[in-house]
C-alpha positions in Angstrom: 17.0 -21.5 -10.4 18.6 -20.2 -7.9 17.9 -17.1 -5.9 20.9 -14.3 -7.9 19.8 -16.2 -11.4 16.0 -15.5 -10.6 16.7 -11.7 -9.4 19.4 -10.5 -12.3 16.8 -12.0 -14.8 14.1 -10.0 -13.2 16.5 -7.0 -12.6 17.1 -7.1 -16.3 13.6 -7.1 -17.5 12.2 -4.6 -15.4 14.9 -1.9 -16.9 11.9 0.2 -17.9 10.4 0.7 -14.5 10.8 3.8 -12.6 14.2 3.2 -10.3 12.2 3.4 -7.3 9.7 1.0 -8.3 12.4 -1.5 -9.7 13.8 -1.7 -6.5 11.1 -2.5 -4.3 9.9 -5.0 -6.5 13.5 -6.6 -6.2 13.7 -6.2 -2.5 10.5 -7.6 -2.0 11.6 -10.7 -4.3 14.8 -10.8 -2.6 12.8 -10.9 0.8 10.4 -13.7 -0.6 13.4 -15.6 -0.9 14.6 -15.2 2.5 11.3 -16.1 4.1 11.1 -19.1 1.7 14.3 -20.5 3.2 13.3 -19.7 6.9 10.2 -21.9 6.0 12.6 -24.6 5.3 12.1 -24.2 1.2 15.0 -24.6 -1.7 15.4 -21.7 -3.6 14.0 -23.7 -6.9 10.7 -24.8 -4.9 10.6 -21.2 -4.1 11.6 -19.9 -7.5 8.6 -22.1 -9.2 5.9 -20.8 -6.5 7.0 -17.4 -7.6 6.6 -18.0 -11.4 9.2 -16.9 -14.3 10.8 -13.6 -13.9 9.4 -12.8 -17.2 6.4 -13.6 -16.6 6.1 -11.1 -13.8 7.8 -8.4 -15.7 4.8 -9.3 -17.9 2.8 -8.7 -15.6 4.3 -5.3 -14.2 5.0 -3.6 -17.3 1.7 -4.7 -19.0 0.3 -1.5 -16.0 2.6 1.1 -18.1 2.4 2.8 -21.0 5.6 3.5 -22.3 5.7 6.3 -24.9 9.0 7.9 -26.5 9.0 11.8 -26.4 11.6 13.2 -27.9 10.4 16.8 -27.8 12.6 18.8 -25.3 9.9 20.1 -22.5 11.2 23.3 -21.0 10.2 23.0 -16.9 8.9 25.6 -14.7 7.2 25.4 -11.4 3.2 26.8 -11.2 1.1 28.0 -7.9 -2.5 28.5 -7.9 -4.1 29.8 -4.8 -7.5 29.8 -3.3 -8.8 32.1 -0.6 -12.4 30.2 -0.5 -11.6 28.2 2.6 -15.7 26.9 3.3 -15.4 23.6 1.1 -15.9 20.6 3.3 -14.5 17.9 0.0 -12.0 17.5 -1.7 -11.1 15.8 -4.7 -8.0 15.7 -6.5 -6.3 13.3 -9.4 -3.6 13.8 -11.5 -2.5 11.8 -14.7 1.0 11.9 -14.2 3.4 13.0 -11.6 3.6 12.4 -8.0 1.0 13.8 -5.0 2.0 15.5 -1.9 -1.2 16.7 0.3 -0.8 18.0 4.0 -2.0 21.2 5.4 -1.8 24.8 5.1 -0.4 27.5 7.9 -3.4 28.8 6.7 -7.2 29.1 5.6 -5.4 29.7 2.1 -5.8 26.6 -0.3 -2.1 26.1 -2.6 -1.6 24.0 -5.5 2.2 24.1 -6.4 3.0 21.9 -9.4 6.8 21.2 -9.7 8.5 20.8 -12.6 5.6 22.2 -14.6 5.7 22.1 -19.0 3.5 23.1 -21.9 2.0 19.7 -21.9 0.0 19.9 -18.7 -2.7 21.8 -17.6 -3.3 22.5 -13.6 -6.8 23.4 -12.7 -7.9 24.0 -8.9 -11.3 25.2 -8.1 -14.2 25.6 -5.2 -17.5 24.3 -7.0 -20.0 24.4 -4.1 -19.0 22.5 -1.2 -16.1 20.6 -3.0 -12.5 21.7 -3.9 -11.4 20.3 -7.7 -7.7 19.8 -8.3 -6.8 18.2 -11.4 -3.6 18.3 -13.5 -3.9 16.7 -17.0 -2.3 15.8 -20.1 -2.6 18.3 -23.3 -1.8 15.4 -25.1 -4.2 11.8 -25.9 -1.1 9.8 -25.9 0.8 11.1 -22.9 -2.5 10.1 -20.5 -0.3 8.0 -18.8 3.4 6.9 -17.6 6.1 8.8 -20.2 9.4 7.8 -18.9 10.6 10.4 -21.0 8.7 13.4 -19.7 10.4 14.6 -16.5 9.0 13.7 -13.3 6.4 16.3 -12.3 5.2 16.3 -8.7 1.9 18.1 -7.3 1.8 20.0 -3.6 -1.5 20.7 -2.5 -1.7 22.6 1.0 -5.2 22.5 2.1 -6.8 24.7 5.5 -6.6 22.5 8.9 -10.5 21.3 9.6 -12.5 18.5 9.4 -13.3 17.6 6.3 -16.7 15.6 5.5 -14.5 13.8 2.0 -10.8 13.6 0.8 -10.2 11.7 -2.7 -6.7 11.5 -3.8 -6.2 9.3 -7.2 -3.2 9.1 -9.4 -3.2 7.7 -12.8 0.8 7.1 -12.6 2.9 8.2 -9.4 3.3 7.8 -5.9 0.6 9.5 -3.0 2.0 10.9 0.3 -1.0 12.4 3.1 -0.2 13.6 6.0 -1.8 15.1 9.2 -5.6 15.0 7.6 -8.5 15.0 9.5 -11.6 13.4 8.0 -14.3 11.8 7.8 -13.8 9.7 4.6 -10.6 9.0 2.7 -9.9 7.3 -0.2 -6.8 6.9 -1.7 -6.2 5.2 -5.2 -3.3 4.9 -7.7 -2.6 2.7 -10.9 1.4 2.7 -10.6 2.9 4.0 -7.4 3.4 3.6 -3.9 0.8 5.2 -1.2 1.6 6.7 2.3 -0.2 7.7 4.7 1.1 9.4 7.9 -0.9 11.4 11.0 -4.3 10.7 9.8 -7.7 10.3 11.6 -11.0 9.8 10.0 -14.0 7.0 10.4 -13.6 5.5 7.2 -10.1 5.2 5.1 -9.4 3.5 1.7 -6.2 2.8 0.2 -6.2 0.8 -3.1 -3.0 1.0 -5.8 -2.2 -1.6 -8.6 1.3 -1.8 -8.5 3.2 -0.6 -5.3 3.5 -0.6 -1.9 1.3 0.4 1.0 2.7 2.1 4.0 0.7 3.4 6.8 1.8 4.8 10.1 0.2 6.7 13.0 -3.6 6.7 11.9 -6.9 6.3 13.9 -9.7 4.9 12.1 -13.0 3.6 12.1 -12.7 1.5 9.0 -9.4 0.6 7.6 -9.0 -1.0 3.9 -6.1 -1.4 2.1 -5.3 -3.4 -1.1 -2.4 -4.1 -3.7 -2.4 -6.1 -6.8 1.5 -6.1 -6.7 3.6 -5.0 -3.1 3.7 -5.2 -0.1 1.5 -3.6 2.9 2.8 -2.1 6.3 0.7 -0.9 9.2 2.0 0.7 11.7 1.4 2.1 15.0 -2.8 1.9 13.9 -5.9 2.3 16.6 -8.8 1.0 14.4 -12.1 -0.8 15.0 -11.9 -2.9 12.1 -8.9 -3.5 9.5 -8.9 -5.6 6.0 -5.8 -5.6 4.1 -5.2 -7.8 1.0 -2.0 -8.1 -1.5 -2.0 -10.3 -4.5 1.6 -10.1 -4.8 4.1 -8.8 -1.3 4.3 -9.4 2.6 1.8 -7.9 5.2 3.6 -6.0 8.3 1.3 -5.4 10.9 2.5 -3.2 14.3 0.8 -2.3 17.0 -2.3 -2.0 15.5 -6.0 -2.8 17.2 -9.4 -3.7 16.3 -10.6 -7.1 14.4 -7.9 -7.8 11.1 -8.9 -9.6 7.9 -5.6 -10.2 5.8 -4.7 -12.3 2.9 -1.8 -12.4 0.0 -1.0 -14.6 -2.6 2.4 -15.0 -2.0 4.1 -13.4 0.9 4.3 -13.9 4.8 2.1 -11.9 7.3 3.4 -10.8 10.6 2.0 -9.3 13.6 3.5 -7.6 16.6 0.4 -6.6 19.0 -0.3 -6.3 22.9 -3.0 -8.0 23.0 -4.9 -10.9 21.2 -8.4 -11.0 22.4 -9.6 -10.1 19.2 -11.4 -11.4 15.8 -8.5 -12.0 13.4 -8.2 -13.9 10.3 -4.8 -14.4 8.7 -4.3 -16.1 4.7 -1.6 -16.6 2.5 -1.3 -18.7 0.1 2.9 -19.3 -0.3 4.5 -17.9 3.0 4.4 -18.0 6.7 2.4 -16.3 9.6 4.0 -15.0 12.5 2.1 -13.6 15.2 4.2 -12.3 18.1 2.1 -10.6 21.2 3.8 -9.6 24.7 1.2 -11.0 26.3 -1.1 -14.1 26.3 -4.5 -14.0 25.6 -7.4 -14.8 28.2 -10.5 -15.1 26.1 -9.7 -16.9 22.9 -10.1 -19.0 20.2 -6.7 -20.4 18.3 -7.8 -22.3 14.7 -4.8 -22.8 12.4 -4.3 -24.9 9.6 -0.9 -25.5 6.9 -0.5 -27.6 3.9 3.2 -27.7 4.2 4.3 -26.3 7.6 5.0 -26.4 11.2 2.2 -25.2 13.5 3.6 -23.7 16.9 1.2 -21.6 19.1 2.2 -21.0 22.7 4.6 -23.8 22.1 1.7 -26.3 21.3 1.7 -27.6 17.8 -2.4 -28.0 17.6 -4.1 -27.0 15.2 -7.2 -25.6 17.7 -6.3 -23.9 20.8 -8.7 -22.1 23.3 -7.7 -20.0 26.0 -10.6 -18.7 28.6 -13.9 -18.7 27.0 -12.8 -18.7 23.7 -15.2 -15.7 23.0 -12.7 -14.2 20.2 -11.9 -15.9 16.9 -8.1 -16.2 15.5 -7.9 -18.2 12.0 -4.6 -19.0 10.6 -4.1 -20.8 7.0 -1.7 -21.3 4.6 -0.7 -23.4 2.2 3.0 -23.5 2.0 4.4 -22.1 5.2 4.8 -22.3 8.9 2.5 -21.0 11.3 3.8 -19.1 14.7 2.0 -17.8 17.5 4.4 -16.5 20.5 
């Protein structure tokens, strides 16, 4: 199967999807393809690695709940603000419709719910130390994604402090943060992409089912990040430790510090650093590793192995390489793909 055969028959049976979704999935397929090829791969051998289109449209749809409403739903938009600004936690979900936090001019707390309708219900309180936001379904059935329903999306302006907690989950629809200070975040979504933008705190968490991961200008402690199905991108991140895993979509890694655990199923992992005299560890199971630094390292230890692959690090192709004392640790492995380190 060739490359267009494999992505109109996964174009077709993804109709149901969300447009944005459907079209990351298909530019993260169509990218799969192209790094396939690089590794010196026919697009059938990559095809098969991949699985049947339908079988991953299995997959992806078996996340949603797709429920017909033919009720017309008359929209409005709702606000609900608090002046209680001494809550150190926060903790918001929502069932349906997408999440926008960032802060507030103010020490004034605003919940704006867009596109608001007689079957949800927006709550926001302070109980204790702890701000509650929740927006829910009036109705059992439409607990999750209804493509019919129009899309609702959820503002939430909170004071600028440090907070000791931040919890932002999504049953179905994408989460945006930006400029948050914290001590621990956790993100989490079932369907939808995350992003994350201006953000320090000592521990962050960023876990979704099906979507991408995109995180840019954050200082951490603790970074974790995972995806079932999508692809993760780091960017411009000052951490002491990092672990980011994908089942199913690339790694991007740039300019970011501290020790790195990766892995994916099927995708390639990149890295564009300064520096290497560091712990890293690197797996994917169908795709390549490129690690690209702009300059050498002086205290390290190079171990890579491929099944099906070219190894080239520094020019070398051995599979062990040790610069200096080889104090740090850098493990590369994967099955199907080439290995780079420049």
């Amino acid at each position: 199967m060739t490359e267009n055969q494999y992505i109109s028959e996964l174009d077709l049976a993804l109709k149901q999807l969300p447009t944005e979704e459907q079209n990351d999935i298909i530019q993260d397929i169509r990218e799969y393809f192209t790094d396939g090829r690089g590794d010196g791969k026919s697009e059938s051998e990559i095809a098969t690695s991949l699985g049947s289109p339908a079988k991953i449209a299995e997959e992806l749809l078996g996340s949603y709940s797709f429920v017909e409403n033919k009720v017309k739903i008359v929209s409005t938009n709702e606000v609900i603000t608090i002046q209680d600004d001494q809550f150190v936690n926060v903790d918001i979900n929502v069932q349906h419709g997408t999440l926008f936090v960032s802060p507030s001019d103010s020490s004034v707390t605003t919940a704006e719910l867009i596109g608001s309708n007689e079957k949800l219900k927006l709550t926001a309180e302070v109980v204790g130390d702890t701000l509650f936001i929740r927006l829910k379904s009036l109705r059992h059935w439409l607990l999750l994604f209804n493509f019919n329903m129009k899309a609702v999306t959820l503002n939430v302006f909170i004071p600028k402090k440090l907070y000791q907690s931040i919890a932002m989950k999504t049953d179905n629809g994408r989460i945006s943060a930006e400029k948050l200070l914290c001590k621990k975040i956790s993100v989490n979504t079932d369907n939808g992409k995350i992003q994350l933008k201006e953000i320090a705190a000592t521990t962050l968490t960023a876990e979704t089912d099906n979507g991408r991961i995109e995180i840019d200008k954050v200082q951490v402690e603790h970074l974790r990040t995972k995806t079932d199905n999508g692809r993760i991108e780091m960017r411009h991140v000052d951490a002491d430790s990092i672990a980011v895993e994908s089942d199913n979509g690339r790694i991007e890694l740039e300019h970011v510090t501290g020790s790195i655990v990766g892995s994916t199923d099927n995708g390639r992992i990149t890295l564009q650093t300064d520096t290497l005299d560091r712990n890293i560890d690197l797996q994917t199971d169908n795709g390549s590793i490129v690690i690209q630094s702009s300059s050498k390292p002086t205290n390290v230890s190079i171990h890579t192995k491929t099944g099906h692959g070219k190894i080239d690090v520094f020019g070398e192709r051995n599979s062990r390489t040790v610069i200096g004392a080889g104090e740090h640790t850098i493990r590369l492995k994967s099955d199907n793909g080439r290995i780079t380190v420049g």
